[in-house]
N, C-alpha and C positions, 0 to 999 in steps of 0.2 A: 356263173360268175355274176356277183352282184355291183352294182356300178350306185355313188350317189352323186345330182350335183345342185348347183343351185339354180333356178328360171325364174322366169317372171310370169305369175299366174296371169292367164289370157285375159279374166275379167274381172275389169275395174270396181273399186270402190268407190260410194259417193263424195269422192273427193277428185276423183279420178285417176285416182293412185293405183297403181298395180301391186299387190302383194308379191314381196318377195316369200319364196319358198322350198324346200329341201327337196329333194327326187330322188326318192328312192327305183330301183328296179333288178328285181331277179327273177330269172326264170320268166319273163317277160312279163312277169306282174309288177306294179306300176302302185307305189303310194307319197304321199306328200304330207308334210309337216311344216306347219307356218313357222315363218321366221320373226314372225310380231314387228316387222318395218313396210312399207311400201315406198315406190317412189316411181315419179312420171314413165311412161314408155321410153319418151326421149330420153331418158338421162341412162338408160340400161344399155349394154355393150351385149347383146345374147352370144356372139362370137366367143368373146374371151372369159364371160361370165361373170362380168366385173360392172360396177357403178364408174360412166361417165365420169371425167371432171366439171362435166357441167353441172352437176350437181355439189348444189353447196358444203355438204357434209361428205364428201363421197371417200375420202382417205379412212376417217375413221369407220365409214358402212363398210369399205373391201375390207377392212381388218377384222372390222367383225363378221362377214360374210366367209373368210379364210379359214377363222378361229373355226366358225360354226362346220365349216367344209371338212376342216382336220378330224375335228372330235368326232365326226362320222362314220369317219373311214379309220379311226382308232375303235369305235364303236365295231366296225364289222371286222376290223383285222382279230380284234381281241375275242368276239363268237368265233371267228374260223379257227382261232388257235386254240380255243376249249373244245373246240370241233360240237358248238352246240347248236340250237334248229337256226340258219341261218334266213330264213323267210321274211318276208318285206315287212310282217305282221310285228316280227322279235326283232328287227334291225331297229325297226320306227320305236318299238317299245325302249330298246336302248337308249335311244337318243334321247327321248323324249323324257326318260328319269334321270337321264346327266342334265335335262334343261332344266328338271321342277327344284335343283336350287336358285335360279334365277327366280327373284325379284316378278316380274311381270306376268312366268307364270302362274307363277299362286295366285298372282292377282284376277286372272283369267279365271281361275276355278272359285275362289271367292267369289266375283261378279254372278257368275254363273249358276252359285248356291244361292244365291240372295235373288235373283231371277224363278227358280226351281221352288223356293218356300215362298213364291209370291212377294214379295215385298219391294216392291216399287218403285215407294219413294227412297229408300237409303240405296237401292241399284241405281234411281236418278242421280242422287247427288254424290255417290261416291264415285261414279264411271269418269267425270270430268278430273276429282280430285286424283284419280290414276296417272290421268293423261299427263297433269301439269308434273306429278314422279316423274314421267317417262320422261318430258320435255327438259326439263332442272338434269334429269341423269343421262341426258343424252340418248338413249336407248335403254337397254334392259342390262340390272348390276345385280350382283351377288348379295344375297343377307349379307356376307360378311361382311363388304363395303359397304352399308346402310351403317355404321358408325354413328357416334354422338356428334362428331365433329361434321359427318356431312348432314345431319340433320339439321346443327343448327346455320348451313349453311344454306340448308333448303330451307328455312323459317326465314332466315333475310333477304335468298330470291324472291319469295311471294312476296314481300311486301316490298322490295325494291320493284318489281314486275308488275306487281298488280293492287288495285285501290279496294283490299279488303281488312276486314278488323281482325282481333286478334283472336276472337273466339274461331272466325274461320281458318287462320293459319292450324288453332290446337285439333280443327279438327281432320284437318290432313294429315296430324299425327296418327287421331286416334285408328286411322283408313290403314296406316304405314304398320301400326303395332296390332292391329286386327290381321291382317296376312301375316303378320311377321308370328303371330300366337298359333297362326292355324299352321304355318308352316315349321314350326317346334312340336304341336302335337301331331304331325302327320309323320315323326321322324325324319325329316327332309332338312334339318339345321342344327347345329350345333345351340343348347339355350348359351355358352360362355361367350355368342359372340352379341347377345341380344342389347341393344343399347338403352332399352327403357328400365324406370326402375330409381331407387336412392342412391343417390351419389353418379345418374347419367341423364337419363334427358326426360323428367315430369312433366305430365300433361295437367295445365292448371287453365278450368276456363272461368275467364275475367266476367265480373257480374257484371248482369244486363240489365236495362232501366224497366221497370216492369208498371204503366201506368194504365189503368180504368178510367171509365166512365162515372162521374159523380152519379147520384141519386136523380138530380136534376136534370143533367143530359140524358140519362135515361128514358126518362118522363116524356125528351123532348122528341128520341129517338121516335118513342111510341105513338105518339101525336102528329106528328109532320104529315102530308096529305101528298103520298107518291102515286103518282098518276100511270109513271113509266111502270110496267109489268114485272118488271126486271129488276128494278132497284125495291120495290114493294117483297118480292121474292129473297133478296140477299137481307132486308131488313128484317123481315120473317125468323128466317136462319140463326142470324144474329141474337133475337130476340129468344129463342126456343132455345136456344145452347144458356143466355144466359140464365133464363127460368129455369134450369134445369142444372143450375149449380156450374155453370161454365163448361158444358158437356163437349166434349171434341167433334169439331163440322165433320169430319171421317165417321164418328157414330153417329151422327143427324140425320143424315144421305143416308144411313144405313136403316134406319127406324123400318118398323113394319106395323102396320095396322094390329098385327096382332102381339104387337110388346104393350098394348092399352089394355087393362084388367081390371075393373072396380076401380074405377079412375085414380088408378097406378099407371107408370112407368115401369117395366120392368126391360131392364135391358143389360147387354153383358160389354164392358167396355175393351175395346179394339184394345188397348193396348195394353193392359195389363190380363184380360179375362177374367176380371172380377165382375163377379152379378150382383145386382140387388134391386131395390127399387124404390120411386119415388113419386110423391102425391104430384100429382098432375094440377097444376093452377088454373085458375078461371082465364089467365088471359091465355095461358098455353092452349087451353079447350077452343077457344076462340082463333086463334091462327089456325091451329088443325083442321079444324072445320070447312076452310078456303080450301084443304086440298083432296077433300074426300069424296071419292069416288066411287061407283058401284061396281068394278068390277077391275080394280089398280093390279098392273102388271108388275109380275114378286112377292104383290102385297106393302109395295113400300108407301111410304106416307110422302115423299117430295118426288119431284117427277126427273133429278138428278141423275139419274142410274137406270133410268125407265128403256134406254136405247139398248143396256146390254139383254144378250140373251142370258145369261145368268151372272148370278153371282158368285159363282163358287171359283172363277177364277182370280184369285184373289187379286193376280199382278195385274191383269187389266180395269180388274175395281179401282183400286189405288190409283192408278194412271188416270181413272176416270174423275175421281174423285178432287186428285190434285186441278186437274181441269176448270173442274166446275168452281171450287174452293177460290184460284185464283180471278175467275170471271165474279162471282161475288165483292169477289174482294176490292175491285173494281167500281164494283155496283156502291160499295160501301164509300169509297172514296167519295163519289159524286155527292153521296147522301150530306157525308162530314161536310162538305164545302157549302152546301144548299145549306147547313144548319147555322154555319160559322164555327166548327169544332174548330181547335188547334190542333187535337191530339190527333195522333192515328187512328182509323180509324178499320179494324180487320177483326173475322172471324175468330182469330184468338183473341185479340182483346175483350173480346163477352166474359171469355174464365178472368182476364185480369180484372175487370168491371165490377166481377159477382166478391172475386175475394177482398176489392177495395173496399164495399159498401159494409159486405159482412166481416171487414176486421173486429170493430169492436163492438156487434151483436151477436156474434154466434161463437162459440167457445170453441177452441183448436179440437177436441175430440171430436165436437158433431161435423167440423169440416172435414177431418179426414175420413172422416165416417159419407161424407157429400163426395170427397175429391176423388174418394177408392185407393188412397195410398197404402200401402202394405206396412209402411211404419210411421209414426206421428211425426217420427224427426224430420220430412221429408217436407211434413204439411207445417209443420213453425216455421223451418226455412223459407219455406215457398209466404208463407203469411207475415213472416217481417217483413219483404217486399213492399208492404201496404200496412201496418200497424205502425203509426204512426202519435198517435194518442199520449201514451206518457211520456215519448222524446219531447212533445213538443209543451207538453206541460212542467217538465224539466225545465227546459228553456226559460217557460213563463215564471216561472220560478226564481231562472235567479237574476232576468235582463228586468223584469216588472212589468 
């Protein structure tokens, strides 16, 4: 006789929250399937198997702890009556493919691939944009209810709840329409109930102001006389991404002594895996030089990355990476203020610096031929940003 019901797992999370969760048991074997909520010890009833009223939300947790209780025991009534293998392995597998049309689980197995292929930074920042779904939907909701209408009613929660722009609201769509694509090709959804799309809910992100370093502040970058260790190090960084055509501080930290050939650069960029290579400069020779070593652990050229035991794991590089990138970035600030910069002053701004300077000396094919864009149209967009030249001769034109 198989029995399921619901407890509270014994050990807490860093919250101090008890996971609630399903229990399974037959034949005295014993398994468990998260119910994706927790909540305090005190507020759980283990007797009646029910949420306290002491807890704030606790009407609608017992309803969904009911719901989830029924479909269980619909789940195992429905193997007994096909008389099919009734074991705690095929109850839980039941259950747990009537769950994967909810919402949170796919969200679960998304997180978890994006974990699995290494990548770091977008499991950083999509894990939070989950949370505030789950918080806005109260718990875990059906694809089907993800609708245009509650979309755009989760676009005016974030911005009545929280003090963010608009590109970050478009991007909590694109987190919503990424599980919602994976859970249409997994067969787990209907696409007629899908809300994105012409004539439902477009994701449009709002341009961002994209401002460089004049020629001059450059000059000034390079000259200033940093004593601190540390800010000499981030201005380094700065400097070598921008010599290098605005190269991303994630392939910087990456460098290895042995990407230097016939004073080349040859290196293959993170993010696209496009290779090629580029003439190494007199001052880029000269920062290098500060870090070189007889015998550099990796082989790397900055000593960033030097703590891991390798690099191959790629999620903890990234992790590592974002670390160091934000402590620079840091470093930088202090620099701008010592200077009197107004502008910002960060590791990506070197790529806006390098395309302000070179708007109108270097022609849009050798840039995209520098930036490694796979289409030109990508590198004009990006270089209107900063071409500026015949708008403002226009202008002179017709005011005098």
């Amino acid at each position: 006789m198989a029995s399921v019901k619901i407890i509270l797992r014994s050990r807490a999370n860093k919250k101090g929250e008890h996971p609630l969760i399903l229990q399974i048991i037959k034949d005295r074997k014993k398994t468990i399937h998260s119910l994706g909520h927790a909540i305090l010890k005190a507020d759980w009833d283990a007797k009646a198997g029910r949420v306290k009223r002491s807890h704030p939300n606790h009407a609608r947790l017992n309803n969904f702890l009911l719901k989830k209780l029924s479909e269980a025991n619909d789940a195992l009534l429905e193997l007994q009556i096909q008389k099919k293998d009734t074991t705690v392995k095929a109850i839980k597998n039941t259950i747990v493919q009537e769950r994967s049309n909810l919402f949170l689980a796919q969200a679960e197995t998304y997180l978890n691939q994006l974990k699995k292929a290494g990548k770091y930074n977008r499991h950083n920042n999509d894990s939070p944009k989950i949370e505030r779904i789950k918080e806005f939907a109260e718990g875990d909701i059906a694809f089907a209810d993800i609708t245009v209408s509650f979309l755009k009613k989760f676009q005016a929660w974030l911005k009545g709840t929280r003090d963010i722009t608009d590109r970050t609201v478009a991007n909590h769509l694109v987190v919503i329409r990424s599980i919602y694509n994976q859970a249409i090709e997994n067969n787990l959804v209907d696409k007629k109930h899908y809300p994105f799309g012409k004539g439902k809910i477009t994701i449009k992100f709002p341009d961002s102001k994209k401002v460089g370093l004049t020629q001059d502040e450059i000059i000034a970058l390079e000259k200033v006389d940093l004593s601190n260790s540390h800010q000499n190090h981030a201005r380094n960084l700065f400097l070598i991404s921008f010599y290098f055509a605005g190269m991303r501080a994630s392939d910087i930290l990456r460098l290895q002594w042995s990407d230097f050939q016939n004073d080349r650069l040859y290196y293959t960029m993170g993010k696209n895996r496009k290779t090629d290579s580029l003439k190494v400069p007199a001052k880029a020779w000269s920062i290098l030089q500060q870090y070189k070593e007889h015998d550099p652990l990796h082989d790397l050229v900055f000593p960033d990355l030097k703590s891991l035991p390798d690099l191959k794991n790629t999620y903890n590089t990234q992790r590592r990476i974002k670390t160091r990138v934000r402590e620079a970035n840091g470093q930088l600030e202090k620099i701008a203020s010592q200077l009197g910069f107004t502008k910002k002053l960060t590791m990506h701004i070197a790529r806006h610096s390098f395309a302000q300077i070179a708007s109108d000396k270097i022609s849009v094919q050798i840039l995209q031929k520098l930036y490694r864009h796979s289409n030109i149209t990508t590198t004009i967009g990006y270089q209107s940003n900063f071409t500026t030249k015949d708008m403002d001769s226009a202008l002179d034109n017709v005011i005098g």
